[in-house]
N, C-alpha and C positions, 0 to 999 in steps of 0.2 A: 662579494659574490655569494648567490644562495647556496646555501649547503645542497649538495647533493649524494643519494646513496645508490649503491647497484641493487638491482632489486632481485627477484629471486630467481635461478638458473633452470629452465630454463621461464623466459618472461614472452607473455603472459602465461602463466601456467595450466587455465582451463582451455581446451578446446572450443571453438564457436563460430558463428557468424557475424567476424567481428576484422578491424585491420587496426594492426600496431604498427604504431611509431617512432619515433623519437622518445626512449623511456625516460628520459630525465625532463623529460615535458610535465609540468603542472596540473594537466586539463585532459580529462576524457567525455571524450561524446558519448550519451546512449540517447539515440535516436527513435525508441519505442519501437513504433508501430510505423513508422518510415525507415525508406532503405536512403539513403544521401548516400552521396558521391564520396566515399570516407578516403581518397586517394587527393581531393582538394582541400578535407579538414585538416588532413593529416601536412597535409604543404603548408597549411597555416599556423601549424604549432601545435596542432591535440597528438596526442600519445597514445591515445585509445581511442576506437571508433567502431561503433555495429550497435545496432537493436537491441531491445530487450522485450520479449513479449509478452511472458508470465510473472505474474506477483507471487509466483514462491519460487520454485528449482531456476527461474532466470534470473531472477536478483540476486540469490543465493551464489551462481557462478560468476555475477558481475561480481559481488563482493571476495570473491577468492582472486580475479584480476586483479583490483584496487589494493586490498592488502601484503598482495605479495609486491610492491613497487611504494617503496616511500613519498617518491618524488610526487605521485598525484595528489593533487589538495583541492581540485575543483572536477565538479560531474557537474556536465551542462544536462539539463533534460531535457530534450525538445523531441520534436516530429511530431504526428499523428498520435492519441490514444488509441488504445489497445482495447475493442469492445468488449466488453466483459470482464478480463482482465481487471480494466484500468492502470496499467502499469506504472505509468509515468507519476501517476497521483503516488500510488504505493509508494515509488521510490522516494519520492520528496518524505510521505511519514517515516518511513523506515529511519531513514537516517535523521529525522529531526526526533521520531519518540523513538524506534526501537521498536520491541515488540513485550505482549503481557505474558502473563506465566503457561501459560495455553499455547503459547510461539504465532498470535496472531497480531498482523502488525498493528501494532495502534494508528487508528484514526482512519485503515485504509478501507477504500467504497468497492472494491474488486469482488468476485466471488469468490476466491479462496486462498488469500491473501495469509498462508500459515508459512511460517521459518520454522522448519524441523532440521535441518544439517549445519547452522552455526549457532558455535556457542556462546557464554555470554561476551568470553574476552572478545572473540572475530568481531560481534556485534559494537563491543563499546572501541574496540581499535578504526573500525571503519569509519563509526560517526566524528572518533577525535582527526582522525585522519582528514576526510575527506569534507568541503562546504557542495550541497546543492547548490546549484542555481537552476532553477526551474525558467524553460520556456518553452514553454505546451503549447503544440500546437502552431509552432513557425519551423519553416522548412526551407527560410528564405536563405540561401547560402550565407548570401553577405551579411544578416546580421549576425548570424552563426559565427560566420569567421573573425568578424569586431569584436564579440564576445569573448572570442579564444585572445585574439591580440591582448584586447585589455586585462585578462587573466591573468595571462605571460608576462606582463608588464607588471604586474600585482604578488607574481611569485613569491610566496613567505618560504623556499626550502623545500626539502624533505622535513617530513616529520623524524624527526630523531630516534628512531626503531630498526631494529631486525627487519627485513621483510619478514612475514606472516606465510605460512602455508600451509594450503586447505585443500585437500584432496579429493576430488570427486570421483568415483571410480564408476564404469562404467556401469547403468542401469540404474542407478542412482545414488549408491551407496557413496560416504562420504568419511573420511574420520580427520578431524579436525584436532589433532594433536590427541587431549583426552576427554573430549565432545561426547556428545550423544550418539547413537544410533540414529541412522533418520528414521521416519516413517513412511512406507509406500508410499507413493502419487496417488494410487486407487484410493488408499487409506484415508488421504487428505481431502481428494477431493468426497470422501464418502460424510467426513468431516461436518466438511463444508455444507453439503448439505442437510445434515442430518441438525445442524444449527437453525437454518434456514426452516426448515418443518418445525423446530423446538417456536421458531417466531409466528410461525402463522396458527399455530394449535393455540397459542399463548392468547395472541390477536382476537381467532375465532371467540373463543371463550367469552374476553373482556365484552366482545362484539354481541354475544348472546345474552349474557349479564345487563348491558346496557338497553336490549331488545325488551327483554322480561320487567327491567323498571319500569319501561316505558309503556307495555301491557299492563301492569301493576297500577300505573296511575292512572290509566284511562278506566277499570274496573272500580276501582275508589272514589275518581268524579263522576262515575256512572252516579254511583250509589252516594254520595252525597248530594247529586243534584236529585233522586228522588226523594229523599228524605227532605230535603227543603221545599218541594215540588207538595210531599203529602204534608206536611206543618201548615204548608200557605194554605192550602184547600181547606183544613181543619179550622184555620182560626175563620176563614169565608163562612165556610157551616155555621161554626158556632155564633158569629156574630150575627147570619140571615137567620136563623132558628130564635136567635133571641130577640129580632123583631119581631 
């Protein structure tokens, strides 16, 4: 029989738009940017079910559900993406790289895809913990629910840990045992784009650089084609003059 552990009191521990189930279940849904029927997922054996819509403060509180409960080892991704966001992409990098020294996640195509409220342990506890399975973009009940079946059937345990507990406090504040401070939403999102300006000023630049070579050598074959222009004329002279 697989190992099983109680996870943390009470479960799940963040508040959300989300339905529990069965916590000794294997398999949680995050559904993005669709709402599904998470009262049929949950009849089929997921343990976690609801949305995620943000690529940072939402992934952030899925991962303080996931870690506080050992028993989960699979996050399906599916529904609709999250425009602009892109969340669902995010989650698949998150938990495949993680995130750089800057707290943004690697690989992800989102607008502000920054982790400021876990630290490195939450981070590396979630990805040993929990496998993606990515299905973007299907909403189809029944493959959803196959997917959970065959999961369940796949069960390796709890991972052999403590539940993990990560405390969001309301407005955003966070303390994750002896974590960081997070950083305002404003602040991130100010971030974010203050990155995004750093690339188009960058851009612009290379884009005037390549403009000015490009003036640069039409000036040059101006002026080499008259000098070839006045040489040919010169040698015509001197050869008519010297008949």
């Amino acid at each position: 029989m697989a190992l099983k552990k109680k996870p943390s009191e009470p479960w799940p521990l963040i508040t959300g738009e989300y339905e529990a189930g069965n916590p000794e279940s294997p398999v949680a849904v995050c559904s993005c940017g669709s709402h599904l029927k998470g009262s049929e997922l949950l009849a089929a054996g997921a343990g976690l079910v609801g949305p995620c819509k943000t690529e940072n403060i939402g992934i952030e509180k899925m991962v303080a559900n996931l870690v506080s409960n050992p028993n989960i080892r699979y996050l399906i991704v599916t529904g609709m993406e999250v425009k602009g966001h892109i969340t669902g992409q995010a989650v698949g990098a998150f938990l495949k790289d993680g995130i750089d020294k800057e707290g943004r996640i690697i690989g992800a195509k989102g607008a502000i895809p920054f982790i400021q409220n876990l630290n490195e342990e939450s981070i590396e506890r979630v990805k040993q913990q929990v496998s993606p399975i990515m299905m973007m973009d299907t909403e189809d009940m029944g493959v959803i629910k196959a997917k959970i079946a065959e999961l369940i059937s796949k069960d390796p345990g709890a991972l052999d840990v403590e539940p993990m507990r990560i405390e969001i406090k309301e407005g955003g504040e966070e303390e994750v045992e002896t974590g960081p401070r997070p950083m305002a939403a404003e602040a991130v999102d100010i971030l974010g784009r203050m990155r995004l300006m750093d690339a188009a000023v960058t851009n612009n630049g290379l884009l005037n650089k390549f403009q000015a070579g490009i003036y640069a050598g039409k000036i040059e074959g101006v002026a080499l084609g008259m000098t070839v222009v006045l040489i040919f004329f010169g040698i015509i002279l001197k050869m008519v003059g010297g008949q």
